[in-house]
Residue frames as qw, qx, qy, qz and C-alpha x, y, z in Angstrom:
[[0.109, 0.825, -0.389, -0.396, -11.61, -4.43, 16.64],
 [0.149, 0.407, -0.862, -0.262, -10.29, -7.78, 15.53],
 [0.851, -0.051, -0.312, -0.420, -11.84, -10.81, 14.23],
 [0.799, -0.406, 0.420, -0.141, -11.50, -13.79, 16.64],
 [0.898, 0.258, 0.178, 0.308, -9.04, -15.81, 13.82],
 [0.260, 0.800, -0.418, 0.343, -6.43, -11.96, 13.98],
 [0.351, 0.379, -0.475, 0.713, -3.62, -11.45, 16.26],
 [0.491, -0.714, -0.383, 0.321, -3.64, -11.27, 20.69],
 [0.010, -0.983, 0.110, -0.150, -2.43, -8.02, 21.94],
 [0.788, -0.470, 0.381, 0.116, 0.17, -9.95, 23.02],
 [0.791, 0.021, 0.330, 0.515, 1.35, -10.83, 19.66],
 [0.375, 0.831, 0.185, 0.368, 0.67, -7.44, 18.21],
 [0.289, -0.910, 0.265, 0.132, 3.26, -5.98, 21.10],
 [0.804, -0.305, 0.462, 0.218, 5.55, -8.74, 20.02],
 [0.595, 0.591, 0.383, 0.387, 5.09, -7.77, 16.51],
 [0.177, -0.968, -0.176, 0.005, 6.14, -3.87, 17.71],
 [0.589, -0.677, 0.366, 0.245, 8.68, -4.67, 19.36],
 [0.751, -0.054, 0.468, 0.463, 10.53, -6.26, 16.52],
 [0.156, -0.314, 0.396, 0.849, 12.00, -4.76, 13.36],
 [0.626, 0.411, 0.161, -0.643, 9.38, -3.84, 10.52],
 [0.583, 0.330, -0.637, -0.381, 10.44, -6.75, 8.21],
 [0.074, -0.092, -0.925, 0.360, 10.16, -9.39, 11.55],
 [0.393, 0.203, 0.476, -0.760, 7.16, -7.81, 13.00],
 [0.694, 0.297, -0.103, -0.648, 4.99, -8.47, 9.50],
 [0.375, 0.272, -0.881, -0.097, 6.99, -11.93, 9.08],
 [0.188, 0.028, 0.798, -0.572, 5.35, -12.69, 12.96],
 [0.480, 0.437, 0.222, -0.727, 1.86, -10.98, 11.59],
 [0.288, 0.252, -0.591, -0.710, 1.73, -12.50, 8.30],
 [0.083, -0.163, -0.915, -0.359, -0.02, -15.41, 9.26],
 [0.061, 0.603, 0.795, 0.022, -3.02, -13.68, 10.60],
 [0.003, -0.379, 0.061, 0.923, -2.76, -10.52, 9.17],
 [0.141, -0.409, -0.771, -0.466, -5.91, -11.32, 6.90],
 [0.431, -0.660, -0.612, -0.057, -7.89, -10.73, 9.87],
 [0.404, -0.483, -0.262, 0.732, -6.52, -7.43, 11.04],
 [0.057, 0.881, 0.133, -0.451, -7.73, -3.93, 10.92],
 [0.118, -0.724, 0.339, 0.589, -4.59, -3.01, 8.78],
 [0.444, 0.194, 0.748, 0.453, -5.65, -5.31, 5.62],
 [0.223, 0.168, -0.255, -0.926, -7.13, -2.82, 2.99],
 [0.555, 0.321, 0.556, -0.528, -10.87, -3.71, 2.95],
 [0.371, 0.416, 0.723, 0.407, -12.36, -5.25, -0.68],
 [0.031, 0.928, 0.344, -0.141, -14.51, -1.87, -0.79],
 [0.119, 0.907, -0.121, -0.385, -11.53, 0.03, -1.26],
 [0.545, -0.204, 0.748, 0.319, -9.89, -2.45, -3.10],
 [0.531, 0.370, 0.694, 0.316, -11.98, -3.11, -6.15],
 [0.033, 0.955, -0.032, -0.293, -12.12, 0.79, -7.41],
 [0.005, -0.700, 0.572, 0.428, -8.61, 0.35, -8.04],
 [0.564, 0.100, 0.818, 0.060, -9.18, -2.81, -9.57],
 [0.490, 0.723, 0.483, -0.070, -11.56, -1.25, -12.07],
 [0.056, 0.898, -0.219, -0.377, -8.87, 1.75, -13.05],
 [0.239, -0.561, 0.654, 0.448, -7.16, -1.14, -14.40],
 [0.422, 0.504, 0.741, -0.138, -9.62, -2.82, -15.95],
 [0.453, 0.846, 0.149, -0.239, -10.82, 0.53, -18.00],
 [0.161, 0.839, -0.416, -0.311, -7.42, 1.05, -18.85],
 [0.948, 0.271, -0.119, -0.118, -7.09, -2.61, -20.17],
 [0.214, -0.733, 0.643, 0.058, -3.75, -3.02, -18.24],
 [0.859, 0.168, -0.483, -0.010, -1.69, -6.14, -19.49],
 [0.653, 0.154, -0.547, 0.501, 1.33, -5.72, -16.70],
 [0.507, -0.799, -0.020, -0.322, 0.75, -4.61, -12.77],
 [0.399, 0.211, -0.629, 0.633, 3.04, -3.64, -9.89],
 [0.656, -0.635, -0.405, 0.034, 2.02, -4.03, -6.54],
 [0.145, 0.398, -0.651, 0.630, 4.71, -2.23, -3.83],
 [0.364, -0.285, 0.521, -0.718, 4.07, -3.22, -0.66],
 [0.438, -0.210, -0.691, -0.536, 2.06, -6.15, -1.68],
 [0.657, -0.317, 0.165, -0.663, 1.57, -7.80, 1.53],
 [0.517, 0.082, 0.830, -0.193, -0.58, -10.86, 1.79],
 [0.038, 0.099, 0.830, 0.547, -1.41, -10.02, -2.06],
 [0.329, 0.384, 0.848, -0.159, -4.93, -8.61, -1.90],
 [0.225, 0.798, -0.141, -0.541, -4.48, -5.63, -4.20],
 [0.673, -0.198, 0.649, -0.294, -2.78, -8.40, -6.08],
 [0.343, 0.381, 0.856, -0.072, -5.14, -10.92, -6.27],
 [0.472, 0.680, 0.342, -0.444, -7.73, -8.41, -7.42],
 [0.315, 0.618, -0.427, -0.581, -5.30, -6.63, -10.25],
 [0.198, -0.262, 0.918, 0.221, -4.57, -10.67, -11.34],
 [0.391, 0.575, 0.699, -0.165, -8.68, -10.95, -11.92],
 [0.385, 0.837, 0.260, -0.289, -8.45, -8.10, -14.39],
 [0.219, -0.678, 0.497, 0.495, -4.83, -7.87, -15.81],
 [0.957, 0.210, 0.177, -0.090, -3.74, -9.53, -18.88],
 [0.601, 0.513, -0.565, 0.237, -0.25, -9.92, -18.66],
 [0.558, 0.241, -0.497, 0.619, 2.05, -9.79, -15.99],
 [0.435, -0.835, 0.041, -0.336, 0.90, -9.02, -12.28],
 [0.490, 0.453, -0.402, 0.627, 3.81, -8.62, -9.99],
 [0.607, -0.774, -0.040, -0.178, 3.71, -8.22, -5.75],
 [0.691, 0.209, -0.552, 0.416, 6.69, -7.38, -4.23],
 [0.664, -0.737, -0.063, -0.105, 7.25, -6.85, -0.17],
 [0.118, 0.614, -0.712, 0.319, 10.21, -7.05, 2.06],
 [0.483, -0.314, 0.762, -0.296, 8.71, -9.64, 4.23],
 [0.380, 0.225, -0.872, -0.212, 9.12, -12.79, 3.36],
 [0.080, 0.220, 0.822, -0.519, 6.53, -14.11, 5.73],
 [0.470, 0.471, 0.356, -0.656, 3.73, -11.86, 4.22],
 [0.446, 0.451, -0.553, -0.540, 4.69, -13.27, 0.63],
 [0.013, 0.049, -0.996, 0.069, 4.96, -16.80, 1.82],
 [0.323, 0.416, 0.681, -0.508, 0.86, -16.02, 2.80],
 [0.424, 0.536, -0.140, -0.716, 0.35, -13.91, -0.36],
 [0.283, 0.251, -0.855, -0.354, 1.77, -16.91, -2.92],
 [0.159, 0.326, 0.922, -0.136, -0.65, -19.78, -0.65],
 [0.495, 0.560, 0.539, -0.387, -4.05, -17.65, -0.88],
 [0.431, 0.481, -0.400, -0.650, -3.15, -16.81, -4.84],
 [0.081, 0.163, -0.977, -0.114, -2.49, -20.73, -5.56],
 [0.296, 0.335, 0.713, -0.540, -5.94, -21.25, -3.35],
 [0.373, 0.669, 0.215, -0.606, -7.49, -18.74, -5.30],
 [0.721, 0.505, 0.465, 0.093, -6.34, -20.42, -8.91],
 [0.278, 0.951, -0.103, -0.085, -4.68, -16.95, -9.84],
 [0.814, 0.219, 0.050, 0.536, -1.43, -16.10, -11.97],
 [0.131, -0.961, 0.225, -0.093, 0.63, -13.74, -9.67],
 [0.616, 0.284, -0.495, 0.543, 4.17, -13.54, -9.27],
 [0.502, -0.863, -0.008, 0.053, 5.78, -12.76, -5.59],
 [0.567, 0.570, -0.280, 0.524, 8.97, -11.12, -5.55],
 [0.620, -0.561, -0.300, 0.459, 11.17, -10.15, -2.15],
 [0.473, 0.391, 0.043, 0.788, 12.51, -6.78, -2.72],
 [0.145, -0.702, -0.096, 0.691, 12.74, -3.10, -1.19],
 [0.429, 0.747, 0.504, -0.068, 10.94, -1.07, -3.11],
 [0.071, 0.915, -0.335, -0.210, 13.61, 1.73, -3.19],
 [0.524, -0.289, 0.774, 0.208, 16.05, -1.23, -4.34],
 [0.678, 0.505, 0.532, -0.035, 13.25, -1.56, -7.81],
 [0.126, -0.466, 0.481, 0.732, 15.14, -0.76, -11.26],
 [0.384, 0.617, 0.683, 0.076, 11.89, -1.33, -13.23],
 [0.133, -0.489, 0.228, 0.831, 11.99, 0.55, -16.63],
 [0.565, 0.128, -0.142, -0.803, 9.03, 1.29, -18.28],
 [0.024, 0.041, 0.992, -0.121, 7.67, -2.43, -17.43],
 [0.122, 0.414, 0.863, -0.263, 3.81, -1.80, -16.34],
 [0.181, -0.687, -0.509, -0.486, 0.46, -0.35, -17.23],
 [0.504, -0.654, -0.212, -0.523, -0.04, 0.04, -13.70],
 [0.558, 0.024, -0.752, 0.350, 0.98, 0.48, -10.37],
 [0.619, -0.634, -0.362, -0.289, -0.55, -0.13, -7.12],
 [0.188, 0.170, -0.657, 0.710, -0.05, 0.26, -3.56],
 [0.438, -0.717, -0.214, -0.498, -2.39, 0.09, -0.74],
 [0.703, -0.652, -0.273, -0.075, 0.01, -0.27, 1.97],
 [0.744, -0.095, -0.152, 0.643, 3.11, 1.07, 1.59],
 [0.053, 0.784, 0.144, 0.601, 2.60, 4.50, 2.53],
 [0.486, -0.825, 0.139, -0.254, 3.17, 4.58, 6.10],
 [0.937, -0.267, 0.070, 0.216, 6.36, 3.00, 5.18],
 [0.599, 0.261, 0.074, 0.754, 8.13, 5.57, 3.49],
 [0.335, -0.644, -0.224, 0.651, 9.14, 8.76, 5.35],
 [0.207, 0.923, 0.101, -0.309, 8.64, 12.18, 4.15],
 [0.159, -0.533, 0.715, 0.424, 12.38, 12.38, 2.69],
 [0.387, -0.364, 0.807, 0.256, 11.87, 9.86, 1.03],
 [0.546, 0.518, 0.558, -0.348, 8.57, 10.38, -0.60],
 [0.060, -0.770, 0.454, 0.444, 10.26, 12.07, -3.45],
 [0.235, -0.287, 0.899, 0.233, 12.75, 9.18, -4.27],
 [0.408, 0.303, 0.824, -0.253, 9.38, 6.81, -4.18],
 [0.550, 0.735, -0.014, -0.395, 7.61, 9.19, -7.19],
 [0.428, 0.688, -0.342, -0.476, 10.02, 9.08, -9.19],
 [0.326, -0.430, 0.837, -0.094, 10.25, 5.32, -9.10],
 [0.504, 0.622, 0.572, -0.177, 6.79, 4.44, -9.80],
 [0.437, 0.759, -0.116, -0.469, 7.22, 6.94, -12.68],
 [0.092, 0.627, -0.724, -0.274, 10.12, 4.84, -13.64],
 [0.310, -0.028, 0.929, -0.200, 8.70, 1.84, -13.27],
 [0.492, 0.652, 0.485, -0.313, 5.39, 2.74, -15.74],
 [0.421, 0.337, 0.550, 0.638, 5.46, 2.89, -19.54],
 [0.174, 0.010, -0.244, -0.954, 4.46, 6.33, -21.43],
 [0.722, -0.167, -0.398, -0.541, 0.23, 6.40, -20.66],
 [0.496, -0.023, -0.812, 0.306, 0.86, 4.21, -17.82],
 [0.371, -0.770, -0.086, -0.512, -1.01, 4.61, -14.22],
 [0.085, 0.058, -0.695, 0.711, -0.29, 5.22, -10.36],
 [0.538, -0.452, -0.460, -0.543, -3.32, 3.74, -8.97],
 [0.218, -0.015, -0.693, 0.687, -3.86, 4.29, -4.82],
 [0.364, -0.820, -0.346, -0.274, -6.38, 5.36, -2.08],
 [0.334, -0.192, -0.480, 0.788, -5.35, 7.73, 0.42],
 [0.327, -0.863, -0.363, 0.126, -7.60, 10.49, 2.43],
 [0.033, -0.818, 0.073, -0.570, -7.04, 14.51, 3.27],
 [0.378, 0.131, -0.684, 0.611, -5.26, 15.54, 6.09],
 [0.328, -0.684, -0.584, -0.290, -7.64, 15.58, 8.81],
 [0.050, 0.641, -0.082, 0.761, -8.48, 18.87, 10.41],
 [0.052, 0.135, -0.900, 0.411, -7.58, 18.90, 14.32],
 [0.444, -0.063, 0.311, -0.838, -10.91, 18.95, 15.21],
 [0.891, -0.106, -0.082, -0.433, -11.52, 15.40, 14.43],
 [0.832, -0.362, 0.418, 0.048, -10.69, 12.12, 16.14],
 [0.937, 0.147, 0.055, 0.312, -8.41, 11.02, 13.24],
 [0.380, 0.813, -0.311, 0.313, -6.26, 13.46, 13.39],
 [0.182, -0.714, 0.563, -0.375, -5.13, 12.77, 17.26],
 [0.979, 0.094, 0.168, 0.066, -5.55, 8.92, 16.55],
 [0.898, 0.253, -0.036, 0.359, -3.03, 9.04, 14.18],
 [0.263, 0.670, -0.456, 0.523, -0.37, 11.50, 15.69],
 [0.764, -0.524, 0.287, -0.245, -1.15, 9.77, 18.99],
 [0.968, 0.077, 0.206, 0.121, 0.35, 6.65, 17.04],
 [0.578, 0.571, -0.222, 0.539, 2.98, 8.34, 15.32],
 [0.139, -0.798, 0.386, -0.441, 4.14, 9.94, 18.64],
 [0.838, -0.399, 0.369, -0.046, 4.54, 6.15, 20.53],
 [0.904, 0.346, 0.134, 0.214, 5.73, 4.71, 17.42],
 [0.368, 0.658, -0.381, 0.535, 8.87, 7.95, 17.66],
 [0.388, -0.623, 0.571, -0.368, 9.09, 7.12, 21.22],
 [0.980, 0.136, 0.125, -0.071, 9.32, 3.26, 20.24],
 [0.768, 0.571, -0.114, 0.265, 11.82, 4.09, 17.93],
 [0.184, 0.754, -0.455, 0.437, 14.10, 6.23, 19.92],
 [0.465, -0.463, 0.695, -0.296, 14.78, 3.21, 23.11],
 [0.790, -0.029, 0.613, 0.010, 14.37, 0.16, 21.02],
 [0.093, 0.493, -0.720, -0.480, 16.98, -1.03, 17.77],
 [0.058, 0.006, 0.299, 0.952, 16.09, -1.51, 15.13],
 [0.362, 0.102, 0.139, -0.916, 13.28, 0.80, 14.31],
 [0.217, 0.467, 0.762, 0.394, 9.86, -0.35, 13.10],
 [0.048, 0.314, 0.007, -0.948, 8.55, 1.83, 10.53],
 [0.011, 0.625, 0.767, 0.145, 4.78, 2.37, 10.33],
 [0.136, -0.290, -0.214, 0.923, 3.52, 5.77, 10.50],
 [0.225, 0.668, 0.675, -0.220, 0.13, 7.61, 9.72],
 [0.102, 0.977, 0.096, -0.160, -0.38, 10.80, 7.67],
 [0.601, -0.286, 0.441, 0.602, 2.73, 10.05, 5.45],
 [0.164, 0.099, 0.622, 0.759, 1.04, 10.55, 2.01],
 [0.285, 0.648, 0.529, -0.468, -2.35, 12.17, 2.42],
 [0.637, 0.515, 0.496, 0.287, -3.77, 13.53, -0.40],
 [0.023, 0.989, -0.093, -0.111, -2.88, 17.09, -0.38],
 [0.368, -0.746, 0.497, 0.248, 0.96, 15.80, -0.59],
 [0.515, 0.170, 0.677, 0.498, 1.02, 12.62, -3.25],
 [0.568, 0.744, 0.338, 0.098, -1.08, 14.90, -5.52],
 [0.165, 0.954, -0.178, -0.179, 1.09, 17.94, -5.17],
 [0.538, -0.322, 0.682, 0.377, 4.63, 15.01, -5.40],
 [0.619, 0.331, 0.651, 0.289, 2.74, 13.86, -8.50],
 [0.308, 0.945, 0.103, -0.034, 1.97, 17.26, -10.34],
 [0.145, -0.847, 0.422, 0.288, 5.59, 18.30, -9.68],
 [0.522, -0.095, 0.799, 0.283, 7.25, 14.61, -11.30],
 [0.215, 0.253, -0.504, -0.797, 4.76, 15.28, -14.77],
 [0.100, -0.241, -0.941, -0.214, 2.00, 13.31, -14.08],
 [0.356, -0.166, -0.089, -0.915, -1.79, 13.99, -14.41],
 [0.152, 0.011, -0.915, 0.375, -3.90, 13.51, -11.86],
 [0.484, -0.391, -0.414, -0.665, -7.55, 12.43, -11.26],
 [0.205, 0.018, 0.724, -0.658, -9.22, 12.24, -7.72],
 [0.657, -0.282, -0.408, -0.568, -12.46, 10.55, -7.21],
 [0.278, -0.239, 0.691, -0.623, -14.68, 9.59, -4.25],
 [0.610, -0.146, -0.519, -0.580, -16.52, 6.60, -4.96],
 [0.266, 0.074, -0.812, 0.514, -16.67, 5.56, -1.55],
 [0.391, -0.507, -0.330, -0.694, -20.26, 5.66, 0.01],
 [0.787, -0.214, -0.540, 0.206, -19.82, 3.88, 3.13],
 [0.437, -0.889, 0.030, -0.134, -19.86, 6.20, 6.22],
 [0.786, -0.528, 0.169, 0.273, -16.13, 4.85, 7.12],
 [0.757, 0.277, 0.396, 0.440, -14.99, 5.48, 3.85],
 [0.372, 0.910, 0.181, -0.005, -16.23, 8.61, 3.13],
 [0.176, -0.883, 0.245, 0.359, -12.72, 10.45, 3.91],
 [0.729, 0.012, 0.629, 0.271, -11.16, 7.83, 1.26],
 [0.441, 0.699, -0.168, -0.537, -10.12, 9.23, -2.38],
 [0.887, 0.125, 0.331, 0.295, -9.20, 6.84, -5.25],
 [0.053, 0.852, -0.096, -0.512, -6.38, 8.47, -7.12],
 [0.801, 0.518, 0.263, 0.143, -5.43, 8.02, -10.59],
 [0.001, -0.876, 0.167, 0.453, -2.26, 9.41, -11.74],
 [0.780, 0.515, 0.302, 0.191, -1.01, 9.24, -15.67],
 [0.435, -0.479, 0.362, 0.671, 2.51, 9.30, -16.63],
 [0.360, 0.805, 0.051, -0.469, 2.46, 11.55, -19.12],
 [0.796, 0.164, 0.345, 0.469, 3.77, 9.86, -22.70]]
């Protein structure tokens, strides 16, 4: 499951155990090598959405370690932006951009805390979905809307809710059911959860907020398949 340069189980309980802005500070430095980095494969898709649409300025939420990023920084031509709460996964994101030659900003911030107003072409995410709770999904639209010029996109991957009858479904309520029995005997919470934004729910958030929305599956890869890129365009 993990490459021999991730995380022991040892630190990933340690990483559990702690709040969700510690736990990814612990993880950040080998969180490269863990399952829970968004793969290049589903990475460069969104890469290209910005690309066609000749973005100049990109928001990241959630940024990470910066490999959603990195990529948008290979294709932007203004202003690419990554912002996180942990300061640990930015401290990793800012070294491998520098490495890597590129011109990204990193920013600390809580995303619900962002007072961006009509700033970008484009914003990404590929990991901050299992950080914002139903309630709050809402809020989160209409942020990103705020946060995008007139003609602007909401570029993501996320996946249907899977039907019980297959292993991800009781994977990921297995995890969400330790992760509420985590929460409820150890302060403070960490919050990571599965099946937050599936696609059946951002599309129907986004339709309702006034944006127009394109699904596509360019995903061929057997692991992928359940993967959707989505495109959504604030409507000028």
């Amino acid at each position: 499951m993990f490459d021999p340069n991730g995380p022991t189980l040892f630190e990933l309980a340690r990483q559990a155990l702690s709040s969700t802005t510690e736990g990814y500070d612990l993880l950040a430095p080998k969180f490269e090598w863990t399952p829970f980095r968004t793969p290049d494969v589903l990475i460069q898709p969104m890469a290209d959405a910005a690309a066609a649409a000749s973005a100049n300025d990109v928001l990241d939420l959630g940024c990470g370690t910066g490999a959603v990023t990195r990529a948008m920084a290979q294709v932007a031509k203004g202003r690419v932006l990554g912002i996180d709460l942990s300061e640990g996964m930015l401290s990793e994101a800012r070294r491998r951009a520098a490495d890597q030659g590129l011109d990204c900003e990193f920013e600390q911030m809580d995303l619900f805390e962002m007072a961006f107003e009509s700033e970008f072409d484009v914003v990404t995410t590929s990991g901050a979905f299992g950080h914002i709770l139903p309630p709050d999904q809402r809020k989160f639209v209409d942020l990103v809307w705020r946060a995008l010029r007139p003609g602007g996109l909401f570029v993501f991957i996320t996946g249907p809710m899977p039907k019980m009858n297959e292993a991800a479904f009781w994977v990921a309520r297995g995890f969400n059911a330790a992760m509420h029995v985590r929460n409820a005997l150890k302060r403070p919470p960490f919050v990571m959860f599965y099946l937050t934004f599936t696609l059946e729910r951002a599309t129907q958030l986004l339709w309702e907020r006034g944006f127009e929305v394109r699904v596509d599956s360019p995903f061929t890869a057997f692991e992928f398949q359940r993967a959707r890129l989505v495109i959504a365009r604030k409507v000028a």
